[in-house]
Structure formats: structure tokens, C-alpha cells
Chimera marker file (.cmm) of the C-alpha trace (Angstrom):
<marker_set name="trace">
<marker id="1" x="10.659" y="-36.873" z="-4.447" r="1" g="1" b="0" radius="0.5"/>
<marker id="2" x="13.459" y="-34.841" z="-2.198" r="1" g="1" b="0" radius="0.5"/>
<marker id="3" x="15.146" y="-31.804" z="-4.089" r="1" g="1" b="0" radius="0.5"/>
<marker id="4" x="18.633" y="-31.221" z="-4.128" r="1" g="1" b="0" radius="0.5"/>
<marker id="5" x="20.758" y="-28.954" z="-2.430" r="1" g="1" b="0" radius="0.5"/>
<marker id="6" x="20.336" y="-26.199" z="-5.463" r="1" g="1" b="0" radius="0.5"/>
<marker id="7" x="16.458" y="-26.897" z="-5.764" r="1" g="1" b="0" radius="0.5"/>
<marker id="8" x="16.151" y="-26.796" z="-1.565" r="1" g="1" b="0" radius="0.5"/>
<marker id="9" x="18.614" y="-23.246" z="-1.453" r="1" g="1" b="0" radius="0.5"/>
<marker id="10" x="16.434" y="-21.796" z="-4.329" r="1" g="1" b="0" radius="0.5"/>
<marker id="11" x="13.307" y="-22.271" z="-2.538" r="1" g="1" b="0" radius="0.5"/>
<marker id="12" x="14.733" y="-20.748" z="0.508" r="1" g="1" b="0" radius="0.5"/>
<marker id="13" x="15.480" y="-17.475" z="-0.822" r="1" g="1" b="0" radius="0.5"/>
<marker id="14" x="12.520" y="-17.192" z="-2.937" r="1" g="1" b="0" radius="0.5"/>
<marker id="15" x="10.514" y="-17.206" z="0.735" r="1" g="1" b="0" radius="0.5"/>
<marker id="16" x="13.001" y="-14.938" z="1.450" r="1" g="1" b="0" radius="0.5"/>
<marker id="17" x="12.415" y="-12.800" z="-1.102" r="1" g="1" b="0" radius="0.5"/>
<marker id="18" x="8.861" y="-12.721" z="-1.228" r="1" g="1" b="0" radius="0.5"/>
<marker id="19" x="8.648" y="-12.661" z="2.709" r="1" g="1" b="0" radius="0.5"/>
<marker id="20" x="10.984" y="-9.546" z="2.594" r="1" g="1" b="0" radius="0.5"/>
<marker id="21" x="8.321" y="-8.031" z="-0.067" r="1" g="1" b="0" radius="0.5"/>
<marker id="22" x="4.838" y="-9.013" z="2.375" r="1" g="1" b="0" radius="0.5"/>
<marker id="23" x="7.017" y="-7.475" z="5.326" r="1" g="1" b="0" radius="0.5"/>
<marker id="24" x="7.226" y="-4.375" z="2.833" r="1" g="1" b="0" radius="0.5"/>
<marker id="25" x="3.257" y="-4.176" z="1.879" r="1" g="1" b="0" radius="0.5"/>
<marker id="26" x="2.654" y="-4.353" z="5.139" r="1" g="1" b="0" radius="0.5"/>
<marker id="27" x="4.702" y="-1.463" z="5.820" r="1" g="1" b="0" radius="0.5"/>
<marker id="28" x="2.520" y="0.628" z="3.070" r="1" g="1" b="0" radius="0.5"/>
<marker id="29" x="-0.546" y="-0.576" z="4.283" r="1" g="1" b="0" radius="0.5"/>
<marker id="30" x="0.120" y="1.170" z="7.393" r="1" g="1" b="0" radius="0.5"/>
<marker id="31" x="1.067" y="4.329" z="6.257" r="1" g="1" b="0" radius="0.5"/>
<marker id="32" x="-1.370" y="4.072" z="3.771" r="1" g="1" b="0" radius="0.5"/>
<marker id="33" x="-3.938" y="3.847" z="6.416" r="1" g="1" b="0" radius="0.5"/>
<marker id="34" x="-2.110" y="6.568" z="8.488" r="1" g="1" b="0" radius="0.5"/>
<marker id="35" x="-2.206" y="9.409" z="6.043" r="1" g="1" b="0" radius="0.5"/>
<marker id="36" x="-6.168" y="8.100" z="4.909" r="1" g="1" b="0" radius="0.5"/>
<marker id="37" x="-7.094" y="8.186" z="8.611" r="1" g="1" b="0" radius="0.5"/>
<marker id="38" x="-4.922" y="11.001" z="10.164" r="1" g="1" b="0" radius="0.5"/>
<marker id="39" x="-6.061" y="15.088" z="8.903" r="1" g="1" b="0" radius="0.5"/>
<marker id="40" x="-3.075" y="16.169" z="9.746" r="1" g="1" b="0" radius="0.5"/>
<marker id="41" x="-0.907" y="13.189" z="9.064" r="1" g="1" b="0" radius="0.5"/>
<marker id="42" x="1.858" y="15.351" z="7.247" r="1" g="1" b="0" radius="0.5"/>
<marker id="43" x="2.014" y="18.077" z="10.495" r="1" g="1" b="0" radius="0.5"/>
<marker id="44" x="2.760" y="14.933" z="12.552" r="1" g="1" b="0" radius="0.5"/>
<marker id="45" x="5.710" y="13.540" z="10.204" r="1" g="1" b="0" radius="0.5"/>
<marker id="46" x="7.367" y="16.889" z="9.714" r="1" g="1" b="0" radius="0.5"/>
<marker id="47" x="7.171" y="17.006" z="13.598" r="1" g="1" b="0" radius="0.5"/>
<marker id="48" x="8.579" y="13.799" z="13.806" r="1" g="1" b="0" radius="0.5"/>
<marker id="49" x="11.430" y="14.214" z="11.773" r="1" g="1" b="0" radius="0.5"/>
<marker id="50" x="12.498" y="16.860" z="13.290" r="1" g="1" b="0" radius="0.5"/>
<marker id="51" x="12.668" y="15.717" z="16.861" r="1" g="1" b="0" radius="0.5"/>
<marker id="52" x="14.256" y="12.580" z="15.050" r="1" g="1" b="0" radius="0.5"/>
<marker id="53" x="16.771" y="15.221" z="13.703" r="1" g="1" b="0" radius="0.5"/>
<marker id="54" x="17.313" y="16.913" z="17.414" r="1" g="1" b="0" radius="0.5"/>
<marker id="55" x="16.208" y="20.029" z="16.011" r="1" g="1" b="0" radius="0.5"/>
<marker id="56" x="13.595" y="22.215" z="17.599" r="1" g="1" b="0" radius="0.5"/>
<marker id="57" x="12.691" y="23.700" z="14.129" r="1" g="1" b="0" radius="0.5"/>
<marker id="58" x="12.094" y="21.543" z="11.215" r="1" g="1" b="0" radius="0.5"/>
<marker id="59" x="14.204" y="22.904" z="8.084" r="1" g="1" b="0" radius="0.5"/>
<marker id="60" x="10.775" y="24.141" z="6.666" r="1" g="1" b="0" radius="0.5"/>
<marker id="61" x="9.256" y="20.751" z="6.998" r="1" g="1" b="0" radius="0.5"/>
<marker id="62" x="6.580" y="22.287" z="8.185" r="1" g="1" b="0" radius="0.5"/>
<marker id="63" x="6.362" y="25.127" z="5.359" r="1" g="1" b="0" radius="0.5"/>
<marker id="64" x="6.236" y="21.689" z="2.876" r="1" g="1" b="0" radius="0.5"/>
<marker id="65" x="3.445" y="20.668" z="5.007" r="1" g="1" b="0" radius="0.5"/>
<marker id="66" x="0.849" y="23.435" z="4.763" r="1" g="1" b="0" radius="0.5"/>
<marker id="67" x="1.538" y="23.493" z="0.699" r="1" g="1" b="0" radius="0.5"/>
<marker id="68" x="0.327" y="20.127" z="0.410" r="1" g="1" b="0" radius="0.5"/>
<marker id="69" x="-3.210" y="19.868" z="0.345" r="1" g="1" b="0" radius="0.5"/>
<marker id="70" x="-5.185" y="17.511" z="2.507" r="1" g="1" b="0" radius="0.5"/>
<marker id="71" x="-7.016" y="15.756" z="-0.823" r="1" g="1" b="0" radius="0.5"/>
<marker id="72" x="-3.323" y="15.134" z="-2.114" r="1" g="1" b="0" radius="0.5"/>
<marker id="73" x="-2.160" y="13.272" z="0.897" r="1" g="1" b="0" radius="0.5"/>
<marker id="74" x="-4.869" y="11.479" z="0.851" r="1" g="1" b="0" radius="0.5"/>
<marker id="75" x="-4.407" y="9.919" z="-2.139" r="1" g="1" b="0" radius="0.5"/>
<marker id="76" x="-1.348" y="9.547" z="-1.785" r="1" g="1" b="0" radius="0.5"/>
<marker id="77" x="-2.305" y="7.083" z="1.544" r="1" g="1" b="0" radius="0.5"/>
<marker id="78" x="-4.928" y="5.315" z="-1.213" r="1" g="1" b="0" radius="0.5"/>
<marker id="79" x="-2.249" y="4.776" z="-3.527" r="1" g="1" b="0" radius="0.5"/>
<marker id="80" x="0.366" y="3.464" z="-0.629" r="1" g="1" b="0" radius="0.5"/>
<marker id="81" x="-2.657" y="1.707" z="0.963" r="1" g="1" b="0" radius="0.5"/>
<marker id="82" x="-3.740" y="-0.352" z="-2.360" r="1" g="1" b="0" radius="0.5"/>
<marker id="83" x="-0.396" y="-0.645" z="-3.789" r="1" g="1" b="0" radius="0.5"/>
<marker id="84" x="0.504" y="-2.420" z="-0.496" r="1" g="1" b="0" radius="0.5"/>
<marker id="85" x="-2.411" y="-4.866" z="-0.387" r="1" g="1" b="0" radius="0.5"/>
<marker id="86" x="-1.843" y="-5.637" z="-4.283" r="1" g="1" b="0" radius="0.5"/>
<marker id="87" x="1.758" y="-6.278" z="-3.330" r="1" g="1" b="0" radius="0.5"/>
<marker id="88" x="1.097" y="-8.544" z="-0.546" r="1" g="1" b="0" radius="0.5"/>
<marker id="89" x="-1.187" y="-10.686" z="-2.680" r="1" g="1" b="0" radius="0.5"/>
<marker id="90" x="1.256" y="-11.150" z="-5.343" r="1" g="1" b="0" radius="0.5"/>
<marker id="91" x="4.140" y="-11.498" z="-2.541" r="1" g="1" b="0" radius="0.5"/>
<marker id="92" x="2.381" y="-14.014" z="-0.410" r="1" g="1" b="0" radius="0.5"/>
<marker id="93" x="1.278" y="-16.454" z="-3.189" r="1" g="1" b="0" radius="0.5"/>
<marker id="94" x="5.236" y="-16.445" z="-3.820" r="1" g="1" b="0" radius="0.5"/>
<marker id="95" x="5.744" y="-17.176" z="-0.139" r="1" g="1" b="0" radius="0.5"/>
<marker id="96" x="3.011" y="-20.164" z="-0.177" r="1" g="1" b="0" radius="0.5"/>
<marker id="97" x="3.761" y="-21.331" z="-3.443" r="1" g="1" b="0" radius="0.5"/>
<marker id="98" x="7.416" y="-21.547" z="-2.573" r="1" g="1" b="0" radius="0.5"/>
<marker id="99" x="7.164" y="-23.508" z="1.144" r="1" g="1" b="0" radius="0.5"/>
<marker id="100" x="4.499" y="-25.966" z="-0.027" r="1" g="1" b="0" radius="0.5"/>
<marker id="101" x="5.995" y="-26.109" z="-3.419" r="1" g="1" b="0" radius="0.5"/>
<marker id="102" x="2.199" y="-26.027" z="-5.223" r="1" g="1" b="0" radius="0.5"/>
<marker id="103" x="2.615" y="-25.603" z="-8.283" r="1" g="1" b="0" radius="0.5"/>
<marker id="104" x="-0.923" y="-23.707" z="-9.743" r="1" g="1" b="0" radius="0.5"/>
<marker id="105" x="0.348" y="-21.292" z="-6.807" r="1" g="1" b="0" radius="0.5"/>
<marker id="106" x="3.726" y="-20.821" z="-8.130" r="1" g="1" b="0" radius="0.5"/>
<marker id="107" x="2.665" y="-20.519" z="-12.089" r="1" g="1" b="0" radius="0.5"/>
<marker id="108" x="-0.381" y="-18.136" z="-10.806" r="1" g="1" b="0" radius="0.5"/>
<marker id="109" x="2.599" y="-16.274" z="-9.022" r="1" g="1" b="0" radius="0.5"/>
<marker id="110" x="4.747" y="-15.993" z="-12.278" r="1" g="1" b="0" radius="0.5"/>
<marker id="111" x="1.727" y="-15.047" z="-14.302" r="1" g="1" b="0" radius="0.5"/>
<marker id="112" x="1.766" y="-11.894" z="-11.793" r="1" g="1" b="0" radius="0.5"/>
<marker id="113" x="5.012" y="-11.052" z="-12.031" r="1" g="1" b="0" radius="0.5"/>
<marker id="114" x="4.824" y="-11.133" z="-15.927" r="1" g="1" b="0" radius="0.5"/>
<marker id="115" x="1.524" y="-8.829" z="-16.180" r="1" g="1" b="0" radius="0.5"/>
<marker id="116" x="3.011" y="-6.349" z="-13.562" r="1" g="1" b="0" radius="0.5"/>
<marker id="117" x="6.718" y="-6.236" z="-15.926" r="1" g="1" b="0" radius="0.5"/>
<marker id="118" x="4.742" y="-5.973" z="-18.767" r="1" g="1" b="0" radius="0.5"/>
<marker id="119" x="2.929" y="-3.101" z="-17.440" r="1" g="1" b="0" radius="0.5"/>
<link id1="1" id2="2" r="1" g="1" b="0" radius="0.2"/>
<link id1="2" id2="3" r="1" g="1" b="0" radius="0.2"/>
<link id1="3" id2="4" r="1" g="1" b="0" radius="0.2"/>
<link id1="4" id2="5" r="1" g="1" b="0" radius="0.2"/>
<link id1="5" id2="6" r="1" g="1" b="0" radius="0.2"/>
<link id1="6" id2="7" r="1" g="1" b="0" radius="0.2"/>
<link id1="7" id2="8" r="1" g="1" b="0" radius="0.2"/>
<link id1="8" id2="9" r="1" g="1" b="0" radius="0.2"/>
<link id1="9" id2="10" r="1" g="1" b="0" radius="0.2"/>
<link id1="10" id2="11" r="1" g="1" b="0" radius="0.2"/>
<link id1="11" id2="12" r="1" g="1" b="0" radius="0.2"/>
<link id1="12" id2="13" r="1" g="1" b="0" radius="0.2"/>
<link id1="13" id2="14" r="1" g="1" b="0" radius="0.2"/>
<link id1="14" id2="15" r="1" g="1" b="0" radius="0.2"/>
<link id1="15" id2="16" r="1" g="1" b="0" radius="0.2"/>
<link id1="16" id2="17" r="1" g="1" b="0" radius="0.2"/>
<link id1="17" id2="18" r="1" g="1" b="0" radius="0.2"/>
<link id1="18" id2="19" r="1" g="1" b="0" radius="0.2"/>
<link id1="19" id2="20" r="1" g="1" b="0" radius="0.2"/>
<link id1="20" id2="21" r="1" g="1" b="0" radius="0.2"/>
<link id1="21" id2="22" r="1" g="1" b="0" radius="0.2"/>
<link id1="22" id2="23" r="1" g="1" b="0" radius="0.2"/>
<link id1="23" id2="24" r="1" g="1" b="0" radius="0.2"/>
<link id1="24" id2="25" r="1" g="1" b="0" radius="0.2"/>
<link id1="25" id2="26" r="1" g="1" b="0" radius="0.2"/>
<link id1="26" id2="27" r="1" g="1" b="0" radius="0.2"/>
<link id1="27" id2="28" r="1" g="1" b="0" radius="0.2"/>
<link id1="28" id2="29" r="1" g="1" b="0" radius="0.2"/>
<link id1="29" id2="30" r="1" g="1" b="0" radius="0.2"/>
<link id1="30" id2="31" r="1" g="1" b="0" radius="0.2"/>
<link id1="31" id2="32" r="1" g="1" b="0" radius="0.2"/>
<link id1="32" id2="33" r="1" g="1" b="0" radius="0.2"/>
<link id1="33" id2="34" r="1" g="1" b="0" radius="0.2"/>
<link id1="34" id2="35" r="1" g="1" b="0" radius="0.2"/>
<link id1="35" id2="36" r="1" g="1" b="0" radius="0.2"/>
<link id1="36" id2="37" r="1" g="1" b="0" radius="0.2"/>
<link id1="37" id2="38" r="1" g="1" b="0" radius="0.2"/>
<link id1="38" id2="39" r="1" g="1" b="0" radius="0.2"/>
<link id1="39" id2="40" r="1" g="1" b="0" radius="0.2"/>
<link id1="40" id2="41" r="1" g="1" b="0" radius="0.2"/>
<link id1="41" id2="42" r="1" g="1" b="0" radius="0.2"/>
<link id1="42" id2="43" r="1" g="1" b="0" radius="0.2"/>
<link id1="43" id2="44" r="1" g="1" b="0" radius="0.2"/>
<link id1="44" id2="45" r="1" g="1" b="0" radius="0.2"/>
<link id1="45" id2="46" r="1" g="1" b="0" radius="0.2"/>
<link id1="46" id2="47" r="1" g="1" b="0" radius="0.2"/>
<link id1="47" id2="48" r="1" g="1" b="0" radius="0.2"/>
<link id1="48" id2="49" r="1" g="1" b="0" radius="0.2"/>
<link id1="49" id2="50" r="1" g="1" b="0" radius="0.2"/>
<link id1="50" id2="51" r="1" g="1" b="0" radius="0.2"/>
<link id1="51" id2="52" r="1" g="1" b="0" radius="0.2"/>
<link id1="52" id2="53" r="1" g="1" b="0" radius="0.2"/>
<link id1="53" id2="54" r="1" g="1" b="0" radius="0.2"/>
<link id1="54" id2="55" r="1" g="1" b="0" radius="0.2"/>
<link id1="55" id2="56" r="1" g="1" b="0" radius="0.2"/>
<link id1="56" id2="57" r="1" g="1" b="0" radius="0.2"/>
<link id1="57" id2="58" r="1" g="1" b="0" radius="0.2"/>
<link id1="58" id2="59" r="1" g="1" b="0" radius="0.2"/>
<link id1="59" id2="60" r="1" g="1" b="0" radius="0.2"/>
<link id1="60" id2="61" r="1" g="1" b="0" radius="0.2"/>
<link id1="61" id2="62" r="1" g="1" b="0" radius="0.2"/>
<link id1="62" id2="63" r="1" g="1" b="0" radius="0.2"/>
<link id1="63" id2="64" r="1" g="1" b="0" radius="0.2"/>
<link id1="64" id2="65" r="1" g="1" b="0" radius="0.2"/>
<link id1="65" id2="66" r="1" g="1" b="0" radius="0.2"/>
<link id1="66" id2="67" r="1" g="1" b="0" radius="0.2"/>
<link id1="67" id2="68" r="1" g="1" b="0" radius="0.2"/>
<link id1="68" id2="69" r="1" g="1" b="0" radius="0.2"/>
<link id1="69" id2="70" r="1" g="1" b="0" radius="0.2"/>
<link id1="70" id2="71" r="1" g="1" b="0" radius="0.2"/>
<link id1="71" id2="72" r="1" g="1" b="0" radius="0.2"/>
<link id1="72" id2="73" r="1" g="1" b="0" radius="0.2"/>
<link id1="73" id2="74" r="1" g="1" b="0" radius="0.2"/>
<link id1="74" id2="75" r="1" g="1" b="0" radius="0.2"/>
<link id1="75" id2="76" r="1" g="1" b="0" radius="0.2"/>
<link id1="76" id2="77" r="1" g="1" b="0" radius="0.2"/>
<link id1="77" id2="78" r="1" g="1" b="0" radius="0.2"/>
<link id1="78" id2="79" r="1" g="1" b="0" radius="0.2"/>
<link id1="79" id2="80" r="1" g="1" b="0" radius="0.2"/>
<link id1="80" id2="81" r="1" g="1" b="0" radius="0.2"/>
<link id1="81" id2="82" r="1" g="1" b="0" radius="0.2"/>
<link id1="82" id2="83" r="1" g="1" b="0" radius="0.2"/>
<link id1="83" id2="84" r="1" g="1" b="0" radius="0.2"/>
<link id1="84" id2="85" r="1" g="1" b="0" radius="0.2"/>
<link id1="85" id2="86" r="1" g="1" b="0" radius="0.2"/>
<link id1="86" id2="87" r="1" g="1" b="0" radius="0.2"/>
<link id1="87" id2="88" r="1" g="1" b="0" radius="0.2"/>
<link id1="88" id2="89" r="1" g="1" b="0" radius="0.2"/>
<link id1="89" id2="90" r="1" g="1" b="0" radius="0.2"/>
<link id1="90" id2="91" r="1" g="1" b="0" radius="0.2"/>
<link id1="91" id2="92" r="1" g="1" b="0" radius="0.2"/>
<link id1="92" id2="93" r="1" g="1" b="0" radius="0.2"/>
<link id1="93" id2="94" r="1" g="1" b="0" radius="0.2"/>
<link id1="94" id2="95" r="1" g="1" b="0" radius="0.2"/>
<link id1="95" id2="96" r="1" g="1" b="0" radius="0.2"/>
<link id1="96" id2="97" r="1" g="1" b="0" radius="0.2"/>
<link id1="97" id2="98" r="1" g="1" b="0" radius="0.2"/>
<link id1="98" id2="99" r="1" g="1" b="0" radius="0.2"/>
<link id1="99" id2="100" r="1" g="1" b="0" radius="0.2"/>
<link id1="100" id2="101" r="1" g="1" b="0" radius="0.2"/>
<link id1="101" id2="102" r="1" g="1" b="0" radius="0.2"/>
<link id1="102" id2="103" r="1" g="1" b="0" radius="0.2"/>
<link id1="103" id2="104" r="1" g="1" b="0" radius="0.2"/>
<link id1="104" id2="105" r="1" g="1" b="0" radius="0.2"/>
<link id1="105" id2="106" r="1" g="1" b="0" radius="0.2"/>
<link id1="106" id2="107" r="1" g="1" b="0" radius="0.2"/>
<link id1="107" id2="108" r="1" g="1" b="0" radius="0.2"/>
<link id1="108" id2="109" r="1" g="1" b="0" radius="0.2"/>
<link id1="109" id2="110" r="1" g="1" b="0" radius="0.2"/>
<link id1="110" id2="111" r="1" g="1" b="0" radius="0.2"/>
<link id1="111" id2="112" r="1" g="1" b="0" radius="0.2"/>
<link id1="112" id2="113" r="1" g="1" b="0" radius="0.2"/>
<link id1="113" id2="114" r="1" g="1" b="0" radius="0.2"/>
<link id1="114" id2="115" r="1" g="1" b="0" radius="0.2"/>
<link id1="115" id2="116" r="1" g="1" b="0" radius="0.2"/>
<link id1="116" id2="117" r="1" g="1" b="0" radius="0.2"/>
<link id1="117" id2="118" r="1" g="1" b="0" radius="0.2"/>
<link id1="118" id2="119" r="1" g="1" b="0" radius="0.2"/>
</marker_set>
């Protein structure tokens, strides 16, 4: 059975959405892994952001970087790193649910959504 023009536009933007939202764990995954991985993960970003910046110092960037401790950062990167996964799983059975219009996908997807806004 074809969908209508409002059924066919909703679809769309709920890949959208959810697409937008993989792109987005994805992006945490990564940096996740980069402050897990990296010692001195936070010398490196102050660095950055100050070349970013066009400064040769770094605003005490780099003072904030020696206070926080290397056990802190890296749970913050375990946080970032399983946060990201959990919200590709939920985003992605959105995405596949929504372009081959599965049903079990799509409630299993809503069922998600509800546990995480009830959290």
C-alpha cells in the first residue's frame, strides 16, 4: 500500500532526524575514544584551541588542563564513548525502522525513546 504525501514527508525527516543523531554518536565515540586512548588528550585540546584562536598563549587553557586529573578525563571519554554507542543503537533502529518502514523496529525504537524520557 503507497503512503501519502504526509505519511512519505514524515518518514523523511524521521531518517533525518535519527541520521542527524547516529552522525552525532559517532562524533562521541570518537572523542570518547580520544580522551580513553590519548594521556594527554586535554594538553592537546587546550593547544588546539588556542592556535584555533590565533593566540600563542591559551587564556589559561592550559592552567585548566593540569587541574584536571588524568582518571577524570578518562571517564569522562567512557562516559562520551558509551553514551555515543547507546545513542547510535537507539538512533539507528529509528533510521532502519523508518526507510524500511518495519514495524517491530519502529515500536522497539519508541519503546527506547520512552525508557530513556522516563529516566
Amino acid at each position: 500500500m503507497g503512503l501519502g504525501c504526509g505519511a512519505r514527508t514524515l518518514k523523511f525527516f524521521l531518517f533525518l532526524f535519527n541520521l542527524a543523531f547516529v552522525i552525532c554518536g559517532l562524533v562521541c565515540v570518537v572523542l570518547g575514544l580520544w580522551l580513553v586512548c590519548d594521556r594527554y588528550a586535554v594538553d592537546n585540546l587546550a593547544t588546539a584551541i588556542g592556535h584555533v584562536k590565533g593566540h600563542e598563549h591559551d587564556d589559561g587553557l592550559s592552567e585548566l588542563a593540569r587541574r584536571f586529573k588524568a582518571t577524570a578525563v578518562r571517564q569522562i571519554g567512557y562516559l562520551l564513548l558509551f553514551g555515543g554507542i547507546a545513542v547510535i543503537v537507539v538512533a539507528s533502529l529509528g533510521c532502519c525502522g523508518a526507510a524500511k518502514e518495519w514495524r517491530p523496529l519502529l515500536c522497539c525504537y519508541a519503546s527506547c525513546l520512552m525508557l530513556i524520557l522516563a529516566c
